[in-house]
LUMLUM-829159 format. One record per residue (C-alpha): residue in three letters; residue number from 1; x, y negated, z. Coordinates in Angstrom, 2 decimals. Layout:
> aa; i; xx; yy; zz
> ALA; NUM; X; Y; Z;
...
END
This chain:
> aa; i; xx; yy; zz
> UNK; 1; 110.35; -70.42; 98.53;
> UNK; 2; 108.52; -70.79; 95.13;
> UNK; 3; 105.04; -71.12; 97.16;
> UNK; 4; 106.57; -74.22; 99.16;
> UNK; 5; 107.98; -75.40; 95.65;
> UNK; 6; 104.11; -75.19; 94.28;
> UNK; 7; 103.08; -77.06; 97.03;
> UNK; 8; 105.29; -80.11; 97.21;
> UNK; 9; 105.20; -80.55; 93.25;
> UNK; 10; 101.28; -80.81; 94.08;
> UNK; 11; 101.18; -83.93; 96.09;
> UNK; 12; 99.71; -86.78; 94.38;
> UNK; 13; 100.36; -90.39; 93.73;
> UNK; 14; 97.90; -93.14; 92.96;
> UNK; 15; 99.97; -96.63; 92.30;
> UNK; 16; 99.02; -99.71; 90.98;
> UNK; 17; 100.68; -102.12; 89.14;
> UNK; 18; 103.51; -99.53; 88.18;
> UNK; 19; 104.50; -100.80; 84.78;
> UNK; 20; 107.12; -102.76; 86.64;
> UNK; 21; 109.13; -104.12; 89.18;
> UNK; 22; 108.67; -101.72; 92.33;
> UNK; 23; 105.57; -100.39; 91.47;
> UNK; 24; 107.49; -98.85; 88.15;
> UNK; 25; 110.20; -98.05; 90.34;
> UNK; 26; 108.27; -96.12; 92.99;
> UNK; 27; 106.30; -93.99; 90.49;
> UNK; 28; 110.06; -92.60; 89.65;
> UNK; 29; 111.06; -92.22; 92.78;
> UNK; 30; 108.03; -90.55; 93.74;
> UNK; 31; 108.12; -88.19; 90.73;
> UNK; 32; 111.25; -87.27; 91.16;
> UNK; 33; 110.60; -86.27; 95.03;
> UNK; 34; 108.01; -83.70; 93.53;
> UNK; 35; 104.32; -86.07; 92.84;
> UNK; 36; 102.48; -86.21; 90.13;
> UNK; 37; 101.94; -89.84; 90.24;
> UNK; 38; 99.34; -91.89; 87.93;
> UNK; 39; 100.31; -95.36; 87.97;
> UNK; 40; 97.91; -98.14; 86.62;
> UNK; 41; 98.64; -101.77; 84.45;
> UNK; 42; 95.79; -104.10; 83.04;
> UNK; 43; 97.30; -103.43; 79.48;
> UNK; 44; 97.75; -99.45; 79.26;
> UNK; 45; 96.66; -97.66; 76.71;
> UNK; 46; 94.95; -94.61; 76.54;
> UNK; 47; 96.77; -91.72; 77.18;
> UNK; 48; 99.65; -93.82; 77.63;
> UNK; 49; 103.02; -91.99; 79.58;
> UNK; 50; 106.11; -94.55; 80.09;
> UNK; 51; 108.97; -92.69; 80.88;
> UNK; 52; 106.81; -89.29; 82.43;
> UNK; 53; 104.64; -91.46; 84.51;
> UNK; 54; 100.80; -90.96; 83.46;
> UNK; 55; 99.59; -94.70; 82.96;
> UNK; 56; 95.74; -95.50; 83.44;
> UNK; 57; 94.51; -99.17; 82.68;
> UNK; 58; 93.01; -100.77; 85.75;
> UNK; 59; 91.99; -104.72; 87.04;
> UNK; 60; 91.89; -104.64; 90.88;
> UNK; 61; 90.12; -107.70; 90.23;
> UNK; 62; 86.84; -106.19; 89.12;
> UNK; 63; 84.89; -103.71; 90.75;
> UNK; 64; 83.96; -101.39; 87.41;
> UNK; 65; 87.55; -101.34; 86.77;
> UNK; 66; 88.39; -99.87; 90.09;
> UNK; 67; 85.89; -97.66; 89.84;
> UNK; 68; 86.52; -96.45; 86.38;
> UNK; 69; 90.14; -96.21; 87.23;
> UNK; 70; 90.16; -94.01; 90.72;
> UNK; 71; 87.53; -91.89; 88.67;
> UNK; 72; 90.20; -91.03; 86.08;
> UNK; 73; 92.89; -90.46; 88.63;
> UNK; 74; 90.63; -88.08; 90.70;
> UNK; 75; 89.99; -86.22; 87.77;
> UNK; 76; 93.06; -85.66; 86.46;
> UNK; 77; 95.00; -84.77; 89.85;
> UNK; 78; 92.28; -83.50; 91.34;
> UNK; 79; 92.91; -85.22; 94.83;
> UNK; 80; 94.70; -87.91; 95.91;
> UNK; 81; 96.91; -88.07; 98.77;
> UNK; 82; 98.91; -91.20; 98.51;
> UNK; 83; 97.38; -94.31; 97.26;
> UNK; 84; 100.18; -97.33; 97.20;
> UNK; 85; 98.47; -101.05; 96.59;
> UNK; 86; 100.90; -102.62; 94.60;
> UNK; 87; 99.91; -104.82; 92.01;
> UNK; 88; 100.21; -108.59; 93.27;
> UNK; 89; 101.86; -112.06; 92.38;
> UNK; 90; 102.78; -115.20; 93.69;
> UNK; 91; 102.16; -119.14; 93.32;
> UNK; 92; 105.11; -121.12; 94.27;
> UNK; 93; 104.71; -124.96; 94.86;
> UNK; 94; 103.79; -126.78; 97.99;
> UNK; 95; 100.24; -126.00; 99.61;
> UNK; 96; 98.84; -129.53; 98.48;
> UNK; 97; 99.66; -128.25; 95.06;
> UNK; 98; 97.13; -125.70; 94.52;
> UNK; 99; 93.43; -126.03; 93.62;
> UNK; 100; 90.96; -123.89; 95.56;
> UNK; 101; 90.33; -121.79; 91.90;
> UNK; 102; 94.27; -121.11; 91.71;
> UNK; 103; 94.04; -119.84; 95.52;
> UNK; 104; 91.13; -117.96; 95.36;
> UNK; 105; 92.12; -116.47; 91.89;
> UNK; 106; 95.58; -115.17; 94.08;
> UNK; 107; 93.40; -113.72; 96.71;
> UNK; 108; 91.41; -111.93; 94.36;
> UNK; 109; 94.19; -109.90; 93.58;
> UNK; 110; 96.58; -109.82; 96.56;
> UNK; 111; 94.07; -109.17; 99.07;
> UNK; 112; 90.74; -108.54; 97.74;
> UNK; 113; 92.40; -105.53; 95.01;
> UNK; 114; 93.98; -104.01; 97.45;
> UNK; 115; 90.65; -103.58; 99.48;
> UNK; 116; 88.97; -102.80; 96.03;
> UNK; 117; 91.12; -99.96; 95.45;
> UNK; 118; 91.17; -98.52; 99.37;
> UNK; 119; 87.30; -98.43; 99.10;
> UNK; 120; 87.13; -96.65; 96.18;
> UNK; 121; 89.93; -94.42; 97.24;
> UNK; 122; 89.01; -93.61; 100.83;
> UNK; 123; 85.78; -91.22; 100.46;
> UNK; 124; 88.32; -89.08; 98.53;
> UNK; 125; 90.43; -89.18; 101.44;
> UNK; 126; 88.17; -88.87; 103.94;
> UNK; 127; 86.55; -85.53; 102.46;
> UNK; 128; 89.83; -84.10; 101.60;
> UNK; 129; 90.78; -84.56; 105.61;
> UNK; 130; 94.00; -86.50; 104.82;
> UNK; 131; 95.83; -89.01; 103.35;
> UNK; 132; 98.02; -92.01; 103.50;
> UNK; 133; 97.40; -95.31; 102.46;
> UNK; 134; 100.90; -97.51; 101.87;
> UNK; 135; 99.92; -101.60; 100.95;
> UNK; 136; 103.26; -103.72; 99.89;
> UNK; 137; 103.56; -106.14; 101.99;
> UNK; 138; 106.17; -108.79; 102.19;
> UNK; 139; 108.61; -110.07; 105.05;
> UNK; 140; 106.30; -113.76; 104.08;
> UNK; 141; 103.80; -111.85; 105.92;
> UNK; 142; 105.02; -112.17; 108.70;
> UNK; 143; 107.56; -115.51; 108.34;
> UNK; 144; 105.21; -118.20; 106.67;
> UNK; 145; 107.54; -119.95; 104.87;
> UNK; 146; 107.99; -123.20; 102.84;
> UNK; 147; 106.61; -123.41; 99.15;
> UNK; 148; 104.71; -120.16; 99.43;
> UNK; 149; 101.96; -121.01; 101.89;
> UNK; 150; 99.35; -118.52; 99.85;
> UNK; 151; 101.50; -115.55; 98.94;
> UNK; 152; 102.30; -115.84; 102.55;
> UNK; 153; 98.67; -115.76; 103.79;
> UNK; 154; 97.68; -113.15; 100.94;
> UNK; 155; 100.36; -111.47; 103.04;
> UNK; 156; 99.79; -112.03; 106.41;
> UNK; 157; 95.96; -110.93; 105.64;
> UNK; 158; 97.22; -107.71; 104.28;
> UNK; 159; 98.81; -107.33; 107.40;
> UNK; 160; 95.52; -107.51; 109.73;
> UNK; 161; 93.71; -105.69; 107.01;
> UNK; 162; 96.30; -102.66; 107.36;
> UNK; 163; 96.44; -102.53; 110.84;
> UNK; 164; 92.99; -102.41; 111.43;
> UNK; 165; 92.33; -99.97; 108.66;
> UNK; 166; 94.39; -97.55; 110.44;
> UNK; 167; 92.88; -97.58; 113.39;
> UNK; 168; 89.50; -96.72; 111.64;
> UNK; 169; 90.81; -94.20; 109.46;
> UNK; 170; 92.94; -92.35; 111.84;
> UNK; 171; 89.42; -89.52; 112.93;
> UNK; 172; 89.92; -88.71; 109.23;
> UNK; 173; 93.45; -87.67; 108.90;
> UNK; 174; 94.40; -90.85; 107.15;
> UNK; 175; 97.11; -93.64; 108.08;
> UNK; 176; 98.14; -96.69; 106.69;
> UNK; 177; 101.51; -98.81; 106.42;
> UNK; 178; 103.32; -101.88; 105.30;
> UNK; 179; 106.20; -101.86; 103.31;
> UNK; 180; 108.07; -105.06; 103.96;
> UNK; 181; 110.91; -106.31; 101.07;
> UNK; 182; 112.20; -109.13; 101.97;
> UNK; 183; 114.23; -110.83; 98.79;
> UNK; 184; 114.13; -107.98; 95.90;
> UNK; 185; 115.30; -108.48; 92.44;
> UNK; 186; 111.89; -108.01; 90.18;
> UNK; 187; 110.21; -110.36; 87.66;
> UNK; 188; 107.76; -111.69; 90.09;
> UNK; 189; 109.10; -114.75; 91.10;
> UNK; 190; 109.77; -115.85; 87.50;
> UNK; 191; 106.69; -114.76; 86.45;
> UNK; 192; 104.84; -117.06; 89.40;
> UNK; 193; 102.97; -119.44; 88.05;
> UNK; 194; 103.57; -123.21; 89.94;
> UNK; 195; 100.50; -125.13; 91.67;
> UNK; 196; 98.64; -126.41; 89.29;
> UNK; 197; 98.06; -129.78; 91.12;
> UNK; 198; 101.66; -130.70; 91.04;
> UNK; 199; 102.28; -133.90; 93.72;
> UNK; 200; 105.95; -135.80; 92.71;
> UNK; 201; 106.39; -136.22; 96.61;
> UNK; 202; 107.65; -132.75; 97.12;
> UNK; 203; 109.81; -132.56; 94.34;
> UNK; 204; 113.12; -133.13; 96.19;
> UNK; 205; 112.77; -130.39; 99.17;
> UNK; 206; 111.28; -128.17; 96.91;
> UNK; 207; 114.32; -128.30; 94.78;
> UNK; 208; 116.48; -127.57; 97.34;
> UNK; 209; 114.40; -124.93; 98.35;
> UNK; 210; 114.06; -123.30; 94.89;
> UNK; 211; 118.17; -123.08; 94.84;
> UNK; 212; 118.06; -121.24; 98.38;
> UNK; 213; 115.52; -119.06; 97.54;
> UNK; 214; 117.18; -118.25; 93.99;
> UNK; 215; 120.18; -117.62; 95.82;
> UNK; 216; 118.49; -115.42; 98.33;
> UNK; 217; 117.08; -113.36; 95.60;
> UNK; 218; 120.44; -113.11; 93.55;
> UNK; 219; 121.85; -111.42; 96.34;
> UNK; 220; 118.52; -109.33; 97.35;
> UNK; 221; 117.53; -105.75; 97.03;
> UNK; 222; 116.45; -103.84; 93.85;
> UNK; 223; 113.27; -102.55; 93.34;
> UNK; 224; 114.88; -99.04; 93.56;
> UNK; 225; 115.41; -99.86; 97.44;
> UNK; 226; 112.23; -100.67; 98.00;
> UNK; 227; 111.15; -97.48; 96.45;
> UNK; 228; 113.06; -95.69; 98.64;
> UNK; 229; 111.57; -96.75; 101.60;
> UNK; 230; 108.05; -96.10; 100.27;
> UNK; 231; 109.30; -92.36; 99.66;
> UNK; 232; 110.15; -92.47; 103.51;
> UNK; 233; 107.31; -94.29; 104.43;
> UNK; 234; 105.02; -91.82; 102.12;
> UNK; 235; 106.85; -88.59; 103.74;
> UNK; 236; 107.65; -89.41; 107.06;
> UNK; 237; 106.22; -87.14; 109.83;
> UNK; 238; 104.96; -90.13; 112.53;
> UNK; 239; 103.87; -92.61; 110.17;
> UNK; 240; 104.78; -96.50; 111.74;
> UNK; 241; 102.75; -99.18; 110.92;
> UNK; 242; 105.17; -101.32; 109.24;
> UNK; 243; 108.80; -100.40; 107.36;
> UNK; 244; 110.78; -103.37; 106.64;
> UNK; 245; 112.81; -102.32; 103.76;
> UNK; 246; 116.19; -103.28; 103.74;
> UNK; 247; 118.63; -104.66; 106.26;
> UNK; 248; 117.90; -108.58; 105.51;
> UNK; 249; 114.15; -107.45; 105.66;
> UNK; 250; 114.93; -105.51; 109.59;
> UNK; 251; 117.10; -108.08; 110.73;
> UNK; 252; 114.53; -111.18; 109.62;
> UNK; 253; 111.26; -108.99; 111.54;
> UNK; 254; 113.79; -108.56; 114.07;
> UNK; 255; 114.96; -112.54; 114.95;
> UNK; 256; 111.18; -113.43; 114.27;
> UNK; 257; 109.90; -111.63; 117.21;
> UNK; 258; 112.92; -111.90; 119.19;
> UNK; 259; 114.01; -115.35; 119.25;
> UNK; 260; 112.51; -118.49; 120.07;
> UNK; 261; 110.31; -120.78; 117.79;
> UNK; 262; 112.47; -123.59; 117.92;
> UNK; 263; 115.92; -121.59; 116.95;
> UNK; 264; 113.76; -119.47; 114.59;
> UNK; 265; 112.48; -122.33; 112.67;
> UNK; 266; 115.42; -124.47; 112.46;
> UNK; 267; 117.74; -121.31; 111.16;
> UNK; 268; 114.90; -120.99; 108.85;
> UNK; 269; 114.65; -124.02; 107.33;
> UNK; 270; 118.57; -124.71; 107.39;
> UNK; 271; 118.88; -121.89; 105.26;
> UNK; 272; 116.07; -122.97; 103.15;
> UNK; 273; 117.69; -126.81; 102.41;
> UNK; 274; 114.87; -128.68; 104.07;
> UNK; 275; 116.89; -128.98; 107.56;
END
């Protein structure tokens, strides 16, 4: 009994952008389910711990950063099992409202740090013969909808990337997944910034849309849910590729593929004002 003790308390965690939302709430969750997790924020400090959880500073936006960062991480657990690609944000606004240097500066991060991190991470993985590779997603990955046309395509690329990825990685012992949230109660949506090209023309739908979507997210999951399904998704014996997390989140993935376009996209943007 001790020896199986020893040997769940010596799975590992790498997670980034833990210092909140659900990356902080997964790096709890995981800790508590026996990891020693290392979680990473562009402001730590050294030798930082918030509430047990080892903190490492890390930009998945530049290369030496990444590097400097999964170094640290690999020295201090000594291997890595689970990697989980948090760190992300959104741009809300209507597509015409965003320059190419606001979109491309969310793609750096939303799509390009998550690939950042899984290179630097997966000749650990490979050589160790395992691992799993979990990359929050977002229901908008696979529903495009209104006034998030890039989070939504930083999403739905996150999506191919994944899937392919795990085909490739599979030889080596490695899967990945999606973790799908659909509305969850964390900071990011009023940290967003707006398009920075604002056009007066949308104004009116997008204000209806804004009072859906705040309702949506009033009445959404915590970050403590989504946690929980990356602790399934992290321990689960036949890895899937994708776990929508929560019941909106299951039944949404659910009427998407299910239903037809027409009915799907009228329910859709009835419930989003712009009917």
């Amino acid at each position: 009994m001790a020896l199986s003790k020893k040997v769940h308390r010596d799975k590992t965690a790498f997670i980034t952008g833990a210092s909140s939302g659900i990356g902080k709430a997964a790096a709890l969750a995981l800790s508590k389910a026996g990891y020693r997790v290392i979680g990473t924020s562009r402001k730590a400090t050294p030798n930082e711990v918030r509430e047990g959880i080892r903190m490492i500073a890390c930009d998945v936006t530049s290369d030496d950063s990444v590097a400097a960062a999964i170094a640290l991480a690999h020295a201090e657990l000594g291997h890595i099992d689970l990697l989980i690609n948090n760190a992300g944000y959104a741009v809300s606004g209507a597509a015409e409202e965003s320059s190419i240097d606001q979109v491309r500066s969310l793609f750096d991060t939303n799509f390009l740090g998550v690939v950042r991190v899984t290179n630097a991470v997966l000749p650990m993985m490979r050589q160790q013969g395992h691992g799993r590779i979990l990359n929050i997603g977002s229901v908008m990955g696979l529903i495009p909808g209104p006034y998030g046309a890039y989070y939504s395509a930083s999403k739905h690329a996150l999506e191919g990337y994944s899937e392919s990825l795990d085909h490739e990685v599979r030889q080596f012992g490695i899967r990945v997944a999606v973790i799908e949230p659909w509305a969850t109660k964390t900071s990011i949506e009023a940290n967003s910034p707006q398009g920075d090209r604002p056009v007066a023309a949308y104004a009116q739908t997008k204000a209806k849309y804004q009072a859906a979507f705040d309702a949506a997210m009033a009445a959404g999951d915590t970050s403590e849910d989504v946690a929980a399904t990356i602790v399934a998704a992290a321990e689960d014996k036949t890895p899937r590729l994708r776990y929508p997390s929560g019941k909106a989140a299951r039944q949404t993935s659910f009427a998407r593929r299910f239903l037809p376009r027409a009915l799907f996209d009228a329910t859709l943007r009835k419930q989003f004002g712009i009917a």
